[in-house]
MIKEDREN-825053 format. One record per residue (C-alpha): residue number from 1; x, y, z. Coordinates in nm, 2 decimals. Example, Ala and Ser with C-alpha at 12.3 -4.5 7.8 and 13.67 -1.06 7.14 Angstrom:
% residues 2
<atom><nr>1</nr><x>1.23</x><y>-0.45</y><z>0.78</z></atom>
<atom><nr>2</nr><x>1.37</x><y>-0.11</y><z>0.71</z></atom>
This chain:
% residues 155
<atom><nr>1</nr><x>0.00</x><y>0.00</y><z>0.00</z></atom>
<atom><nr>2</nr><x>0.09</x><y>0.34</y><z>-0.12</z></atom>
<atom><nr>3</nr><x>0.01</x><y>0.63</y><z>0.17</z></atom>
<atom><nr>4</nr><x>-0.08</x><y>0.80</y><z>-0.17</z></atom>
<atom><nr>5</nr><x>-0.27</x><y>0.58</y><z>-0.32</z></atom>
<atom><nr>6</nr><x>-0.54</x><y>0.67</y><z>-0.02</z></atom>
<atom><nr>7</nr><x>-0.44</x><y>1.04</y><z>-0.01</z></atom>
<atom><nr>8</nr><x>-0.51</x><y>1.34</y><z>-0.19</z></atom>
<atom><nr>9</nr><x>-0.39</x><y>1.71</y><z>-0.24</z></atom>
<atom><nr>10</nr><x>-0.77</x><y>1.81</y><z>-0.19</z></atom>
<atom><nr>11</nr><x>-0.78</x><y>1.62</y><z>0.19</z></atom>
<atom><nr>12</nr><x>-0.47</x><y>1.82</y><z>0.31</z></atom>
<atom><nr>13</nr><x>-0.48</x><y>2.13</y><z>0.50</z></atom>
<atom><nr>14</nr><x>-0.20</x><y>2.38</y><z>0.59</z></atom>
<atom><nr>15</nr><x>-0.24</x><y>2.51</y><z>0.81</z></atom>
<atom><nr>16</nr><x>-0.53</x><y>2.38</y><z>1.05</z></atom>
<atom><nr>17</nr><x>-0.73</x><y>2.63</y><z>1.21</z></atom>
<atom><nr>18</nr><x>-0.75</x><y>2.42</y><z>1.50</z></atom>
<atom><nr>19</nr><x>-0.67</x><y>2.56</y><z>1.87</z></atom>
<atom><nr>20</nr><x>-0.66</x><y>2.22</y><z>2.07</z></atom>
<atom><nr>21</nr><x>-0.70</x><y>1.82</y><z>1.99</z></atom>
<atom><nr>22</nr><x>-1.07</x><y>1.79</y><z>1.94</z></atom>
<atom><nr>23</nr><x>-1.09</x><y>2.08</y><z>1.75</z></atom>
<atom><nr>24</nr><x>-0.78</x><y>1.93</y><z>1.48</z></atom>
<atom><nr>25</nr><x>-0.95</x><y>1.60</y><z>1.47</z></atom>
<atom><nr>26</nr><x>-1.32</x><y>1.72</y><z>1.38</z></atom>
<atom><nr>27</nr><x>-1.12</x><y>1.99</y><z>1.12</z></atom>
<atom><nr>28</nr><x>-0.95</x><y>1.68</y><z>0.95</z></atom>
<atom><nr>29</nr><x>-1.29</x><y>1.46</y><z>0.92</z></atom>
<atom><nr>30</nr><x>-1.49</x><y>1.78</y><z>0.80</z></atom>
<atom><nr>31</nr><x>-1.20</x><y>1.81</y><z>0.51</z></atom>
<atom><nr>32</nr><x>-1.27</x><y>1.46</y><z>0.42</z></atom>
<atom><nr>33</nr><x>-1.65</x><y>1.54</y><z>0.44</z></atom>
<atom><nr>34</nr><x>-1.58</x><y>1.83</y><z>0.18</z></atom>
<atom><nr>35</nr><x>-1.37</x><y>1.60</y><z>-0.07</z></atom>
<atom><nr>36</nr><x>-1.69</x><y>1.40</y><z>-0.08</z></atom>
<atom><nr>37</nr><x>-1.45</x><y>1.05</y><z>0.08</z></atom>
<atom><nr>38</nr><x>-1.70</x><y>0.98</y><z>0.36</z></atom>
<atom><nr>39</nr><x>-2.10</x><y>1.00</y><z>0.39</z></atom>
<atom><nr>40</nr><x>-2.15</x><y>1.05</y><z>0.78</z></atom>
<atom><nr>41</nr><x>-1.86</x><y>1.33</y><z>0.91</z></atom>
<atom><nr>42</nr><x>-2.01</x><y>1.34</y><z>1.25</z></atom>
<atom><nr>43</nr><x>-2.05</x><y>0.94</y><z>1.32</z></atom>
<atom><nr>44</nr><x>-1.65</x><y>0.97</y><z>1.25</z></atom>
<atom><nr>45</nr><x>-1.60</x><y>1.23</y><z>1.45</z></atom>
<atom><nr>46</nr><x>-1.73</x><y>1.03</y><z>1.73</z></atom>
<atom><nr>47</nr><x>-1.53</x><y>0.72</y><z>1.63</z></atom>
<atom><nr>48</nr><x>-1.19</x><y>0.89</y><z>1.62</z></atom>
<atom><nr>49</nr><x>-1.30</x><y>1.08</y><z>1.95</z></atom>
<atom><nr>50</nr><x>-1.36</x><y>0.79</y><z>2.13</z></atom>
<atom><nr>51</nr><x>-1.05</x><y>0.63</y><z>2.02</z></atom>
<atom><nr>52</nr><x>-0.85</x><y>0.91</y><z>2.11</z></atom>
<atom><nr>53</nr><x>-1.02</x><y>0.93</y><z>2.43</z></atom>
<atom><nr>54</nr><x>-0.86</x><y>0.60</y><z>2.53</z></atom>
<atom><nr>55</nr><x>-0.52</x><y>0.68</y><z>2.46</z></atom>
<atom><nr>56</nr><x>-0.32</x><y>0.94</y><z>2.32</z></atom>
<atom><nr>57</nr><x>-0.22</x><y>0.89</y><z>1.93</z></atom>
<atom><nr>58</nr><x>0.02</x><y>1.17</y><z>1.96</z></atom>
<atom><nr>59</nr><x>0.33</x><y>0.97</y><z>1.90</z></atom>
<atom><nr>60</nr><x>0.61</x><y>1.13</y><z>1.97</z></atom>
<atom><nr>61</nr><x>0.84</x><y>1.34</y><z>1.74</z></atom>
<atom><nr>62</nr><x>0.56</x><y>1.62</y><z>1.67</z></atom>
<atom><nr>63</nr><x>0.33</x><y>1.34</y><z>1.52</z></atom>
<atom><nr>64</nr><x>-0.03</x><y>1.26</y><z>1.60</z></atom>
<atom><nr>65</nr><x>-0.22</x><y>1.01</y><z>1.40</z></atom>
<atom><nr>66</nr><x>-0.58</x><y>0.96</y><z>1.55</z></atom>
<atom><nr>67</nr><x>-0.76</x><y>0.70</y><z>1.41</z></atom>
<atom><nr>68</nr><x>-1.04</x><y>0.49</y><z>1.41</z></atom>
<atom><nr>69</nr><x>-1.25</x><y>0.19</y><z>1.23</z></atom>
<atom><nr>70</nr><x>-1.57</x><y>0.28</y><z>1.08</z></atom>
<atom><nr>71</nr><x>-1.87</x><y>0.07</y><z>0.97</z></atom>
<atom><nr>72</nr><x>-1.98</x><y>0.30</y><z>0.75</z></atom>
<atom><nr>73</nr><x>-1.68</x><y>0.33</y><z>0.49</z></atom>
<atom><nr>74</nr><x>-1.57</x><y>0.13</y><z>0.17</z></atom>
<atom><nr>75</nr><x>-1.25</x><y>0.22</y><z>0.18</z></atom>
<atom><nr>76</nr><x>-0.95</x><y>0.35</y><z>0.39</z></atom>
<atom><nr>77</nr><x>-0.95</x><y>0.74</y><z>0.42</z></atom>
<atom><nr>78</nr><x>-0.66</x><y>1.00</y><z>0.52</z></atom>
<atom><nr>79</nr><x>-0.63</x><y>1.34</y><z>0.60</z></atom>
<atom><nr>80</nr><x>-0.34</x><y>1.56</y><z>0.69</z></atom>
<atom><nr>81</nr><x>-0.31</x><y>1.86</y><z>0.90</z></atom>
<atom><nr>82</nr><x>0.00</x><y>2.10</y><z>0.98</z></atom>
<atom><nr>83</nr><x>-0.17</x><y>2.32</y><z>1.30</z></atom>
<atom><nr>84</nr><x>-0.07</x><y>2.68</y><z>1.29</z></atom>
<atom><nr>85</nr><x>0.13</x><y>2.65</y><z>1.59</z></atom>
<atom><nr>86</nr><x>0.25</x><y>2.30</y><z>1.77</z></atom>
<atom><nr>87</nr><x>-0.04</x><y>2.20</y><z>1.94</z></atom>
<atom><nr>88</nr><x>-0.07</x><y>2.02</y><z>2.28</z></atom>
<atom><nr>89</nr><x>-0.20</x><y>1.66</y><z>2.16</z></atom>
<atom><nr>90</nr><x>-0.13</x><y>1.46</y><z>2.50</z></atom>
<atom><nr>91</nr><x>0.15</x><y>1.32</y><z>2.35</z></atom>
<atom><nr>92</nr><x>0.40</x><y>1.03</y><z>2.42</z></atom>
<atom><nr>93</nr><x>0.70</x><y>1.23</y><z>2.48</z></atom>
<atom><nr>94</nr><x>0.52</x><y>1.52</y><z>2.60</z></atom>
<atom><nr>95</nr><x>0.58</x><y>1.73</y><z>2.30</z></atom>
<atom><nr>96</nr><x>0.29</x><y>1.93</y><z>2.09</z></atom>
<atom><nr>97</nr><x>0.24</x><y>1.83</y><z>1.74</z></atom>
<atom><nr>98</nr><x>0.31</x><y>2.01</y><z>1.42</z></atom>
<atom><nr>99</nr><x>0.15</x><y>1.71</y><z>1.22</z></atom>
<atom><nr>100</nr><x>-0.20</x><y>1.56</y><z>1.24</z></atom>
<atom><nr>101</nr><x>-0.25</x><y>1.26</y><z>1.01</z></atom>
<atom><nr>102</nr><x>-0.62</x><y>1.16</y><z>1.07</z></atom>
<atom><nr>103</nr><x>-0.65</x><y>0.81</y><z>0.94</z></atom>
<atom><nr>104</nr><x>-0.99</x><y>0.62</y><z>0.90</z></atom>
<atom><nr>105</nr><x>-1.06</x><y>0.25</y><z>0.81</z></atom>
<atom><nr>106</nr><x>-1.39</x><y>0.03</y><z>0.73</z></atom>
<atom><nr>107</nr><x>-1.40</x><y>-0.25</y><z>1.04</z></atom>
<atom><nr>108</nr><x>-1.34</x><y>-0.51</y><z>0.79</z></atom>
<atom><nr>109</nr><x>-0.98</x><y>-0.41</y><z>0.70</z></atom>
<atom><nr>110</nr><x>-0.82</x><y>-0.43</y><z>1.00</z></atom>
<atom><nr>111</nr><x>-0.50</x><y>-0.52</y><z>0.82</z></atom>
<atom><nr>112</nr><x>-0.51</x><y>-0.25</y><z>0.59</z></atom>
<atom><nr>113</nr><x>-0.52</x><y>-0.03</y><z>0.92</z></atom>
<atom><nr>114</nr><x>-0.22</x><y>-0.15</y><z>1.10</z></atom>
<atom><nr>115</nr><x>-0.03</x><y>-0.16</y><z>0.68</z></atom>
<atom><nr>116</nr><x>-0.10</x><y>0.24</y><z>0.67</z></atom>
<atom><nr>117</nr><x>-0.07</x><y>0.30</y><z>1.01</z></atom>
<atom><nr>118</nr><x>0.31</x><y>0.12</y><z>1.00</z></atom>
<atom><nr>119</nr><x>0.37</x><y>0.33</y><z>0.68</z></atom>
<atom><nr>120</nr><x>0.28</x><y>0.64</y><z>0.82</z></atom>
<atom><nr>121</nr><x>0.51</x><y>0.58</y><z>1.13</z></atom>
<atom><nr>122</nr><x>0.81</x><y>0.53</y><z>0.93</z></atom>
<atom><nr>123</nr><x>0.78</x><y>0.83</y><z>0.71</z></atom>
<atom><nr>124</nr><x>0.81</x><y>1.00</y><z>1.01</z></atom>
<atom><nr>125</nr><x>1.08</x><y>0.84</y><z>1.11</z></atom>
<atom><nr>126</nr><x>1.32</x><y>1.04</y><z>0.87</z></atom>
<atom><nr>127</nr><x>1.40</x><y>1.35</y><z>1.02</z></atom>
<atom><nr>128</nr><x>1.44</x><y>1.57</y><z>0.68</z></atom>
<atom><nr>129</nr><x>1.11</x><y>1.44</y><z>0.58</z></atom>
<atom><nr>130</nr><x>0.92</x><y>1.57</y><z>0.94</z></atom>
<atom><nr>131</nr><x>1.13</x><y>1.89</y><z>0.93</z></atom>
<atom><nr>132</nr><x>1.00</x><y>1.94</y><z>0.58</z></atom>
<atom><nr>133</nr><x>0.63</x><y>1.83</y><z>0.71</z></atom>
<atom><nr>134</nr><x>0.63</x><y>2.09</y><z>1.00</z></atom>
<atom><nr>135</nr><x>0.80</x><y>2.37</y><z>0.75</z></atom>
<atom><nr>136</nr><x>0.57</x><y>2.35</y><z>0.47</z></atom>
<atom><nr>137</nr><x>0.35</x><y>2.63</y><z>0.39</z></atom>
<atom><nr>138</nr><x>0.03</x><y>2.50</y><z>0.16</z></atom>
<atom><nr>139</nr><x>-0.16</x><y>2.23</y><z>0.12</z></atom>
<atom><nr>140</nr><x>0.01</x><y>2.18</y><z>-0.23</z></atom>
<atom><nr>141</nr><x>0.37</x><y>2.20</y><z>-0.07</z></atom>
<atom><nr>142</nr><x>0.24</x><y>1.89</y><z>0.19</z></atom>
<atom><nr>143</nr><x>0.10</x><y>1.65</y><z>-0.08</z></atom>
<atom><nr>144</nr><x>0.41</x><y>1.71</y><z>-0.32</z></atom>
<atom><nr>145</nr><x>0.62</x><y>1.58</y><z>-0.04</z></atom>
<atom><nr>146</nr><x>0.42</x><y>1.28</y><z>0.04</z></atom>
<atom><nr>147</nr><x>0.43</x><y>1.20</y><z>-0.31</z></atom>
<atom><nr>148</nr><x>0.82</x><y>1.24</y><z>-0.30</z></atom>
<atom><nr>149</nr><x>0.90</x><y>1.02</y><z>0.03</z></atom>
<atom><nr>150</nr><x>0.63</x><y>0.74</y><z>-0.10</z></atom>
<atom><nr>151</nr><x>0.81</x><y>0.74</y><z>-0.46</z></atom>
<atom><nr>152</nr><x>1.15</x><y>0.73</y><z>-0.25</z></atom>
<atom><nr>153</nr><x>1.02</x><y>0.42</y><z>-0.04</z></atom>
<atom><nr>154</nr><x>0.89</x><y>0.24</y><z>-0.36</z></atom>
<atom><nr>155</nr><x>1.23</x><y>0.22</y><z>-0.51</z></atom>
């Protein structure tokens, strides 16, 4: 799986308006809502939520990637968020985020889920590619460097 093949320039958005965690998390779905990738905005709002409510998906690193399984999806949907400023996400290492990728799955592909999550994860693990992540200035910028670090793990 391709982090790309499941993201588009359309469901990115730099930067988030968003002053706190809930507020990033419901911004991301309704992005998804407006790209037309999901049917029910507020039902995933409330799956994510209560996901996030059980533990912390901020990561560490200045990464958060709430996420959740939804019954009524198709398909796996992403969305990604740089806040304005770092935000405080509850995280790991005790560190605010500077990037918010929202990640939603049908209940059925529960492997497909942990694939994207794992991909996801290891992105981030390159420290030019998260400095480049937390720097970038549109939406546009964003997507052409996801595009860049998945063609760079294909080969």
């Amino acid at each position: 799986m391709d982090i790309c093949d499941i993201l588009s320039a359309d469901a990115i958005k730099v930067p988030l308006e968003a002053s706190n965690k809930q507020e990033a998390i419901d911004e991301l779905v309704d992005v998804l809502a407006s790209t037309g990738k999901i049917s029910d905005a507020e039902e995933l709002k409330r799956v994510v939520w209560d996901r996030e409510t059980q533990r912390s998906t901020g990561i560490s690193e200045g990464l958060a990637i709430p996420h959740g399984k939804c019954s009524n999806l198709d398909n796996l949907v992403v969305a990604v968020g740089r806040p304005s400023e770092p935000l405080d996400f509850d995280s790991i290492d005790n560190q605010p985020v500077q990037l918010i990728v929202l990640l939603v799955s049908p209940e059925n592909r529960i492997a497909d889920h942990i694939q994207a999550l794992g991909k996801i994860s290891r992105m981030m693990t390159s420290g030019s590619f998260r400095n480049s992540a937390y720097s970038a200035k549109t939406s546009e910028e964003m997507y052409e460097l996801f595009k860049r670090e998945t063609a760079a793990e294909s080969n």
